[in-house]
N, C-alpha and C positions, 0 to 999 in steps of 0.2 A: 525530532531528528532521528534517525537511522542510524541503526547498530550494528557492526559484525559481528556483534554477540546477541545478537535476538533472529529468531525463523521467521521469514515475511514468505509472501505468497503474491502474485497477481490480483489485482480486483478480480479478474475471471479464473482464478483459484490455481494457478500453474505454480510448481515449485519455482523459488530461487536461491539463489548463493549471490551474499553480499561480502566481494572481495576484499573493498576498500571502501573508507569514507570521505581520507583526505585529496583524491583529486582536485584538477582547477579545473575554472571553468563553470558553465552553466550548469553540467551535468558531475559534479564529482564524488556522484557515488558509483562505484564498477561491482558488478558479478555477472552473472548468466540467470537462465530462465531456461528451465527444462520442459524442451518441447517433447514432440514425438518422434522428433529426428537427431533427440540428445541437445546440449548445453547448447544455449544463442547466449554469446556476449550483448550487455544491455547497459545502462548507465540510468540512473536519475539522477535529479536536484535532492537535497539537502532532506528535503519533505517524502520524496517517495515518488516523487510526481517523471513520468516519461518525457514527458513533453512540457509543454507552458503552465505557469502554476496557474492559469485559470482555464485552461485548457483539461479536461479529466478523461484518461485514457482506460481502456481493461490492462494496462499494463502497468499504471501505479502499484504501490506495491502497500499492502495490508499485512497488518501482526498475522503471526499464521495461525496464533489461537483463538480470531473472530473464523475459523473452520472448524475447527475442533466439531466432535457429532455434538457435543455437550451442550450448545450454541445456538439459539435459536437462527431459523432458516435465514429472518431478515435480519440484515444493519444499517447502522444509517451512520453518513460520513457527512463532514463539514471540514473545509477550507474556511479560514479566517487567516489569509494573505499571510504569517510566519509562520503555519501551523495546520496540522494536519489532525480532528478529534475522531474517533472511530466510538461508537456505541452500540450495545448488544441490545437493550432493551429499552423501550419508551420512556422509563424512567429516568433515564440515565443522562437524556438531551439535555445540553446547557441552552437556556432559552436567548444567548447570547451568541450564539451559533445559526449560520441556517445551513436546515440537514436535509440531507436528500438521502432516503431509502432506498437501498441495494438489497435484492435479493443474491445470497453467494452462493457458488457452484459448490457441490462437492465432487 
């Protein structure tokens, strides 16, 4: 779930601000995405997800410290229909997961 107490980022590594969580609707989480042209209002679902939860957009949004320089280059993310698992290293895959490897921008 999404917090407006945690830093999230775009899958393709754009800052965001997560206003709220309790909206209605498909999409009720609200903040913005800092483009090059200043704040885009934006909305996800519950999970982080832009669009369809089976649908995965560069606009879902990701912990913002799978960026960190600390971090290695790849991650690997898995959807499992309530849930959203993010991992940093090979190790880390729940083999109950399938994971699709994400190179992240800095």
């Amino acid at each position: 779930m999404i917090q407006t107490s945690k830093a999230y980022r775009t899958k393709d590594g754009q800052k965001v601000r997560v206003y709220a969580t309790d909206g209605v609707g498909y999409h009720p989480v609200h903040g913005a995405i800092l483009t090059s042209k200043g704040w885009m209002p934006a909305s996800w679902d519950e999970n982080g997800r832009a669009f369809k939860p089976h649908l995965e957009s560069e606009l879902d949004l990701i912990d913002e410290s799978l960026y960190s320089d600390n971090n290695p280059a790849t991650i690997w993310i898995a959807h499992n229909g309530d849930s959203v698992q993010y991992a940093s290293g090979e190790g880390e895959l729940d083999p109950d997961f399938d994971w699709v490897e994400y190179n992240r921008v800095n």
